[in-house]
C-alpha positions in Angstrom: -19.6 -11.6 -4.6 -15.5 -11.5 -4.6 -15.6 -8.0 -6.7 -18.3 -6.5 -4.6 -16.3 -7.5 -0.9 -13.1 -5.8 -2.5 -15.1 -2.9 -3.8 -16.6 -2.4 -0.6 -13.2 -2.7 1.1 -11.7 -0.2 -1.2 -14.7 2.2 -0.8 -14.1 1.9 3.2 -10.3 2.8 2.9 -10.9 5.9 0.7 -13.9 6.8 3.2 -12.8 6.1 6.6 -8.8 5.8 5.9 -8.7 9.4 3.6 -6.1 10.6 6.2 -3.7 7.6 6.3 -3.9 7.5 2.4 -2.9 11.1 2.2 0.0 10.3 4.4 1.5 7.5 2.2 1.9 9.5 -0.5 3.2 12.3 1.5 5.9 9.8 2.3 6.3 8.7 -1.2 6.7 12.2 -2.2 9.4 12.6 0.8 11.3 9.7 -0.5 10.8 10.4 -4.5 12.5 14.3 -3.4 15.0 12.8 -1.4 16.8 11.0 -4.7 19.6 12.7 -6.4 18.9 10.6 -9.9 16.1 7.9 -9.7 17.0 4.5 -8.3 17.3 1.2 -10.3 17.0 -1.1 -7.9 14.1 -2.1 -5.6 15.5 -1.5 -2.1 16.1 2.2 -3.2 12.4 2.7 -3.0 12.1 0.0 -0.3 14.4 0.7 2.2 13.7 4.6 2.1 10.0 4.0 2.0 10.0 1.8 5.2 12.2 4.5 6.8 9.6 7.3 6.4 6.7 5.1 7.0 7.9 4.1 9.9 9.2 7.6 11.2 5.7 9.2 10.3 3.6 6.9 12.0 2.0 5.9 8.7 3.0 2.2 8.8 1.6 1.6 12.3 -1.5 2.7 10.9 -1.9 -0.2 8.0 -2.9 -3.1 10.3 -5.8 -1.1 11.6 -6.8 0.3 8.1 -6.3 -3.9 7.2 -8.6 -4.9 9.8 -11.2 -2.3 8.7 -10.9 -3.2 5.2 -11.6 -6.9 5.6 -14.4 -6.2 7.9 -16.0 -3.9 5.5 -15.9 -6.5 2.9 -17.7 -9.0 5.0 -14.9 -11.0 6.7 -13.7 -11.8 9.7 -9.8 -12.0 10.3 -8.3 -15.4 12.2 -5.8 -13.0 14.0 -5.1 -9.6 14.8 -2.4 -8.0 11.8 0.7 -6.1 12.7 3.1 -3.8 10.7 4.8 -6.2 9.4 5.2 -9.5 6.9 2.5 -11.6 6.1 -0.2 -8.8 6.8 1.9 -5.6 5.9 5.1 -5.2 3.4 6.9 -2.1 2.1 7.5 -3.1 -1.6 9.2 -1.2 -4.5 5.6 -0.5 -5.5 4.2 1.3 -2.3 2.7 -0.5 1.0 1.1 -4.0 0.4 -1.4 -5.3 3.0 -2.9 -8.8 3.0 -5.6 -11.0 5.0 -6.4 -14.5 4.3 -10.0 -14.5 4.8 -12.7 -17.0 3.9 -12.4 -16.7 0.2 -8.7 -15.8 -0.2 -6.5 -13.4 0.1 -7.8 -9.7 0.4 -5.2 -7.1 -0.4 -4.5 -3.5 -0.6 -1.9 -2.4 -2.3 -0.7 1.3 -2.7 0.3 1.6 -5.9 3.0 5.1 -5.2 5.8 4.4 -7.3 6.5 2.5 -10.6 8.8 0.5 -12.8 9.9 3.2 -16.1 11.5 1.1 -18.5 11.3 3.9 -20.9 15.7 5.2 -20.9 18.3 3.3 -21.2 18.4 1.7 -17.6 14.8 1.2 -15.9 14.5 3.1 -12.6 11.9 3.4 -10.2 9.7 7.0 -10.3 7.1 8.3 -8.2 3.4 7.7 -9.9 1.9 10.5 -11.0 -2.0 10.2 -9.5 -3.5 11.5 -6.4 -3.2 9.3 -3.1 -6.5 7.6 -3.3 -6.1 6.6 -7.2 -3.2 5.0 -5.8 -5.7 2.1 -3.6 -6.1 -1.0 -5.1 -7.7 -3.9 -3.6 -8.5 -7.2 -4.9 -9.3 -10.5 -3.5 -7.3 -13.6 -5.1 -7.6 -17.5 -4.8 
């Protein structure tokens, strides 16, 4: 049952959300362009991110795609989320959204940039995938 609600909910985001996805990872692409060399610490993806998530409109738009992803999986949410922690956080990773629902936790990550630990120093780089293989959802104990 758990993998089929989070499947559903991922199906609904990449369905009814195609726009909003597209738009986060304009905005990672914004912030990845904007670095002179690649950062090697979290909050030079974080605090950047949040900057152009915020100024694009993007980031009001996760509570709503949140709400719509819980209720595609079969849930109901015990309050309304906003843009901001516990239900939405920018993280060196991409957007994280989370609703404790009957079962759990569902959440939707955005999976835009990574850890490369391949040089001498690990820095952060943009993920190289389209938007919507970005969207991962699960729902955890």
């Amino acid at each position: 049952m758990t993998a089929d609600a989070a499947g559903r909910a991922r199906e609904h985001v990449l369905d009814e959300h195609a726009d909003l996805v597209t738009d986060l990872g304009d905005c990672a692409d914004r912030v990845a362009a904007a670095w002179k060399t690649p950062p090697t610490d979290r909050a030079g993806v974080v605090v950047p991110l949040r900057t152009v998530l915020a100024d694009s409109g993007a980031l009001d738009g996760l509570p709503i795609l949140l709400a719509d992803a819980v209720e595609a999986a079969g849930y109901d949410l015990q309050a309304r989320p906003v843009a901001a922690p516990p239900y939405v956080a920018v993280t060196s990773v991409g957007p994280v959204c989370r609703a404790t629902v009957a079962d759990g936790r569902l959440v939707v990550t955005f999976e835009l940039f990574e850890l490369d630990r391949a040089g001498d120093a690990a820095t952060y780089r943009r993920r190289d995938c389209p938007p919507m293989e970005s969207v991962v959802v699960e729902l955890r104990d």
